[in-house]
C-alpha positions in Angstrom: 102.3 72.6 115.4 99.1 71.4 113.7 96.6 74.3 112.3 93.3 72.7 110.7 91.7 75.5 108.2 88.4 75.2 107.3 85.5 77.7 106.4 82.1 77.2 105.1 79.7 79.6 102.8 78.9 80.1 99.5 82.1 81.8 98.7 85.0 79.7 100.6 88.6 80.8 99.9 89.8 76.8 100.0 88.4 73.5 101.4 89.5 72.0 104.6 92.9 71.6 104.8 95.0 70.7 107.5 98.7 71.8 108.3 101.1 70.2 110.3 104.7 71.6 111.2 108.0 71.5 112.6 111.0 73.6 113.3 114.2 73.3 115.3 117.1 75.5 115.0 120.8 76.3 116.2 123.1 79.3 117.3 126.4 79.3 117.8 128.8 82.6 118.7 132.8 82.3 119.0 134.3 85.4 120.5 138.3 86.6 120.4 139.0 90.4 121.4 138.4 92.2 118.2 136.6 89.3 115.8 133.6 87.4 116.9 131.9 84.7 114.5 128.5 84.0 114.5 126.7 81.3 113.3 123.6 79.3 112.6 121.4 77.1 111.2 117.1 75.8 111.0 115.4 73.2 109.4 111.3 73.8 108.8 109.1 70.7 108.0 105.7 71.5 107.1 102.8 69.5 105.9 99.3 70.5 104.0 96.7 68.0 103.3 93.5 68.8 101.6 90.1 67.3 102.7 87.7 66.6 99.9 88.2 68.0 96.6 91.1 67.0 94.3 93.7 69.5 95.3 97.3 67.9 96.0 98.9 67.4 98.8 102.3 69.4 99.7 104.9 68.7 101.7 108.3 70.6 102.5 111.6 70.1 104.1 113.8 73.4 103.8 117.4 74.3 105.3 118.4 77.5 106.4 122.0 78.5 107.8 123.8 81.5 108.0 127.3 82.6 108.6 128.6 85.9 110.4 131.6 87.8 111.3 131.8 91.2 113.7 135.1 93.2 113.5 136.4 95.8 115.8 139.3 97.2 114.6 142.4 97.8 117.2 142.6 101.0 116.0 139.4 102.2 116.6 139.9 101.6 120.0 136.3 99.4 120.1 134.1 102.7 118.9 133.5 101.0 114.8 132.2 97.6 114.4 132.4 96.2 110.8 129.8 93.2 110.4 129.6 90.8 107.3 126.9 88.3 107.0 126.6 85.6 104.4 122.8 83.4 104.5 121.1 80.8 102.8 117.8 81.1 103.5 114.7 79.0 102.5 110.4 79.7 102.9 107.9 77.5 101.7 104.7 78.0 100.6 101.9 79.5 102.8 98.8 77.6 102.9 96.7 80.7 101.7 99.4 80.8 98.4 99.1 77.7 97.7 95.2 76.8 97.9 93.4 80.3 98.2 90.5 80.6 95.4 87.8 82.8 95.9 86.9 86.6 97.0 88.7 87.7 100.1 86.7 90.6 101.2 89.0 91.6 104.0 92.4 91.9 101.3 89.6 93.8 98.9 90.7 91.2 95.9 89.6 88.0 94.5 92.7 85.6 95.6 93.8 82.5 93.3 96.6 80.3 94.7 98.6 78.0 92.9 99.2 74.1 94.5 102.1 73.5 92.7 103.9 76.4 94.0 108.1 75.9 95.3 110.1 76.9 97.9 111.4 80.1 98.0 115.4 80.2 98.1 117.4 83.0 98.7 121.4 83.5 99.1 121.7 86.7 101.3 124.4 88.8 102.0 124.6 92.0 104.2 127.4 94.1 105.0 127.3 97.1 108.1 129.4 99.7 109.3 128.5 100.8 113.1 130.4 103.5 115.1 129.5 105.0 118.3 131.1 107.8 120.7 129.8 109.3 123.9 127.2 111.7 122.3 126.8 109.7 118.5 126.2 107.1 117.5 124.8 105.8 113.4 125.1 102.3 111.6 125.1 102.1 107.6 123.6 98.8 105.9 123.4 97.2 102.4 122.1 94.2 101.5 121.3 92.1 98.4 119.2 88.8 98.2 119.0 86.8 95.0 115.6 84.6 95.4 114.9 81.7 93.3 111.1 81.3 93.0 110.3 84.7 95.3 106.2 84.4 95.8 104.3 87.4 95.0 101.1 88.7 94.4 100.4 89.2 90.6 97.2 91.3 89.3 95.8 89.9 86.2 92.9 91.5 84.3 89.7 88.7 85.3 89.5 85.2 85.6 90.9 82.3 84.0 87.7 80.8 82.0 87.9 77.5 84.8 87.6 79.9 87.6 84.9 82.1 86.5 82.8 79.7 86.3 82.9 78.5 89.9 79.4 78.3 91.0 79.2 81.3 93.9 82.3 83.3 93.1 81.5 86.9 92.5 84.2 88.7 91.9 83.3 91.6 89.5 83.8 94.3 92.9 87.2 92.3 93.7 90.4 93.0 91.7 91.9 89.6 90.7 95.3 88.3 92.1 97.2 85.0 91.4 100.1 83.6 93.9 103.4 83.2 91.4 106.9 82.5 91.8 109.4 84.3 89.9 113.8 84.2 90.3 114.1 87.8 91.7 116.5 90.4 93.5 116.3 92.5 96.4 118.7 95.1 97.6 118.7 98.0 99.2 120.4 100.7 102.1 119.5 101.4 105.5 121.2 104.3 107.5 120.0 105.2 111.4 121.6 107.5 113.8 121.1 109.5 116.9 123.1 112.1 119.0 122.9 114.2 122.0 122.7 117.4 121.1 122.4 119.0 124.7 122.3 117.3 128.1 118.7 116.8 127.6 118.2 117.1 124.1 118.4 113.9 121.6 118.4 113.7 118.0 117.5 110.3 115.7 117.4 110.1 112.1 117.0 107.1 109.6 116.9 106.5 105.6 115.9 103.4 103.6 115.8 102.7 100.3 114.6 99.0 98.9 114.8 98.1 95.4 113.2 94.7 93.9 112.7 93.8 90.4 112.8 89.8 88.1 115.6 88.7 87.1 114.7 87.5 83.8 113.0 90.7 82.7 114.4 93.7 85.5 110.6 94.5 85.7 110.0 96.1 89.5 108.2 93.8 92.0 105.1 94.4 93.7 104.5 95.9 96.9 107.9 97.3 97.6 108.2 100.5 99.9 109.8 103.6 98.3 112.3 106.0 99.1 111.8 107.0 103.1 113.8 109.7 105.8 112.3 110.2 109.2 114.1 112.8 111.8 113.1 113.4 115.3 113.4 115.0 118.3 113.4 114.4 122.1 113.5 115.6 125.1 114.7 113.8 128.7 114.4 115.3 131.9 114.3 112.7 134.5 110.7 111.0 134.5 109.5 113.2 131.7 109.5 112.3 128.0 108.8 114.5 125.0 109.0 114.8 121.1 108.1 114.6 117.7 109.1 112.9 114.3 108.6 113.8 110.7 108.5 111.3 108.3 108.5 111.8 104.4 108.1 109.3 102.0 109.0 109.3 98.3 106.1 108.7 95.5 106.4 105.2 94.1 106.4 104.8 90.2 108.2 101.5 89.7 105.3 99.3 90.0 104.4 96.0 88.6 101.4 95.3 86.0 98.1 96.3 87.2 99.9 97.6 90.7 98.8 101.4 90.8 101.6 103.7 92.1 101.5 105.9 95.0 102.1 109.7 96.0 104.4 110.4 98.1 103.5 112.7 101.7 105.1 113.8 104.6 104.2 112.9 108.8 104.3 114.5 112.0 104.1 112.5 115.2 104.4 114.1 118.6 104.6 112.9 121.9 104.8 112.8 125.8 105.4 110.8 128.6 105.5 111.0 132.2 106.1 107.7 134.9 106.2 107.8 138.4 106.1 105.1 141.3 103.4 104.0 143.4 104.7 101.4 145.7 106.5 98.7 143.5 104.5 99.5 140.6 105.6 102.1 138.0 103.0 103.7 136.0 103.7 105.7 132.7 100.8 107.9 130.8 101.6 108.4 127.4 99.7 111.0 125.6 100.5 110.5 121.5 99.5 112.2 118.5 100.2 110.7 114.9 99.1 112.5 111.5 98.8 116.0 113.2 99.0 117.6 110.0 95.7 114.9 108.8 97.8 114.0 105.6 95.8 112.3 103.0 98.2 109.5 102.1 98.2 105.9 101.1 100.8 103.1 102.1 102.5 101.3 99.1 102.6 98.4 101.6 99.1 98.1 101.7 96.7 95.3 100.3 93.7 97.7 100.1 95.5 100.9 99.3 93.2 101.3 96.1 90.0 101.2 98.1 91.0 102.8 101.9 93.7 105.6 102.9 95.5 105.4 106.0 94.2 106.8 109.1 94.1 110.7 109.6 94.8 112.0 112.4 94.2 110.2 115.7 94.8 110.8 119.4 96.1 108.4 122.2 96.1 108.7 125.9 97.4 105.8 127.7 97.9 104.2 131.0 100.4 101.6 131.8 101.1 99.8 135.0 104.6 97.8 135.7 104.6 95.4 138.6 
C-alpha cells in the first residue's frame, strides 16, 4: 500500500510525506466436541518519509498474535459457551500523529503531532459468558487492556513559543491539541440480549460501560464513552418489520485536562420495513426515524462536541433493490 499526502496553502497541517505499507496475517482454529482453540497472528510494516523540511523519517515493524479458547460445557448440553482470549497487540503511529501541525478546521482544533512518537503495545485479555435457548439468548463480556505508550489527544492551553510563531498559523478560534503517548488501562463490561416474547414479538437489550485512565497517575483518559443501556422492541410478521429503541446515556464527569464533560440524554429511534419480490429482485422500503423526541445532546465521542450537537431529529425513507 503506498499513500502520498500532500496539501498546499497557507496553513498546511504537514509537508509532503509519503507512506508506504505492508501487512500479512494468519488464522488458525482447532476444533474437538466441547473445546475449540483459536488462534492468530499479523505482522504490519509501515513506512513515512518526509519531503522537504527537516522532519525525521519513521519506520515500524509491529507483531500482533492472539490466542483463544471456546468451551461448551457437557452439561450444558451445547446452550452456554465460555470464551477466554489472551492478545498481544501492537499500532503504530498514524501519519496525522506523528507530523500534523497546524489548524484543522474540520476537527475544530489546532493539531500538533509529535515525530518521535512509539508504538502502541497492549496485552489484552477478554473473558465471555454466552448462553442461548429457543426463545433467549444474552452474552456477558469484560475485558482489560494494559497499553504501553497508548496515543491520545492532549489539550494544552496555547502554543509552545516555536509553534506560535509559525508564519500563517492562526489558531486563536482553534483549541490546541498535542498527539502524546502515555502507559494506560482500559477495561470495561459489555452485556447484550434478546428474547421472544410472543410469536411475533422480539425484545433486545444491551449495557456498556468503559473505563480508561494512566497508569502512572489513575487520571481518566480522553474521549472515553460513558455509562450506556439501549432496549428495544420489534415486531415480525412475515415481510413486515417494525420497532423502536431507547437509548440512554450517562453524563460523563471523568474527563481529562481541558476535555469538557458531557450531559447525559436519552433516544428514541423507530422504525419500519416492508420487502417484497419483483421477479428475482427483492426490494425493501425502510421508513426510519432517529431523535423523535429532538434531544439536544452531545456525543462524548466527538472531536467537535464543544462547537456542534448531534443531529435532531431526522427522517429516512429508503429504497433498496437486491439482485
Amino acid at each position: 500500500l503506498d499513500r502520498g499526502f500532500s496539501a498546499e496553502g497557507d496553513e498546511t497541517l504537514s509537508p509532503p510525506i509519503d507512506q508506504r505499507g505492508f501487512a500479512g496475517f494468519l488464522y488458525e482454529e482447532v476444533a474437538w466436541h466441547h473445546v475449540t482453540l483459536q488462534f492468530g497472528g499479523r505482522v504490519d510494516r509501515a513506512s513515512f518519509t518526509p519531503r522537504g523540511g527537516d522532519l525525521p523519517a519513521r519506520d515500524f515493524t509491529e507483531f500482533s498474535g492472539s490466542v483463544g479458547m471456546l468451551i461448551n460445557p457437557p452439561f450444558a448440553d451445547h446452550r452456554s459457551t465460555f470464551a477466554l482470549s489472551l492478545a498481544r497487540a501492537a499500532r503504530h503511529p498514524a501519519l496525522e500523529e506523528l507530523y500534523f501541525n497546524g489548524p484543522h478546521p474540520g476537527n475544530f482544533a489546532f493539531e500538533i503531532g509529535y515525530p518521535n512518537l512509539q508504538s502502541e503495545h497492549a496485552l489484552g485479555f477478554d473473558a465471555s459468558f454466552r448462553w442461548r435457548s429457543a426463545r433467549i439468548s444474552t452474552e456477558v463480556t469484560y475485558f482489560r487492556n494494559d497499553i504501553a505508550d497508548y496515543i491520545f489527544r492532549n489539550p494544552v492551553e496555547g502554543l509552545p513559543e516555536e509553534e506560535a510563531e509559525h508564519e500563517g498559523h492562526h489558531h486563536d478560534d482553534f483549541p490546541v491539541i498535542e498527539y502524546v503517548g502515555r502507559d494506560s488501562i482500559l477495561q470495561g463490561v459489555e452485556v447484550h440480549g434478546d428474547a421472544q416474547l410472543a410469536e411475533r414479538l422480539f425484545a433486545d437489550f444491551g449495557v456498556d460501560y468503559v473505563r480508561g485512565e494512566l497508569k502512572d497517575t489513575g487520571e481518566p483518559l480522553p474521549r472515553i464513552p460513558p455509562l450506556r443501556g439501549r432496549v428495544g422492541l420489534h415486531y415480525r410478521a412475515g415481510a413486515f418489520n417494525a420497532g423502536g429503541e431507547v437509548t440512554a446515556v450517562s453524563p460523563q464527569e471523568r474527563v481529562f485536562g481541558a476535555e469538557t464533560t458531557t450531559d447525559g440524554y436519552t433516544l428514541l429511534k423507530l422504525h419500519a420495513s416492508y420487502s417484497f419480490q419483483s421477479g428475482k429482485a427483492t426490494s425493501t422500503v425502510t421508513a426510519r426515524a432517529d431523535n423523535v423526541t429532538n434531544q439536544l445532546y452531545r456525543s462524548h465521542l466527538s472531536y467537535v462536541k464543544d462547537f456542534v450537537p448531534e443531529m435532531g431529529r431526522t427522517f429516512k425513507l429508503v429504497y433498496r433493490v437486491e439482485f
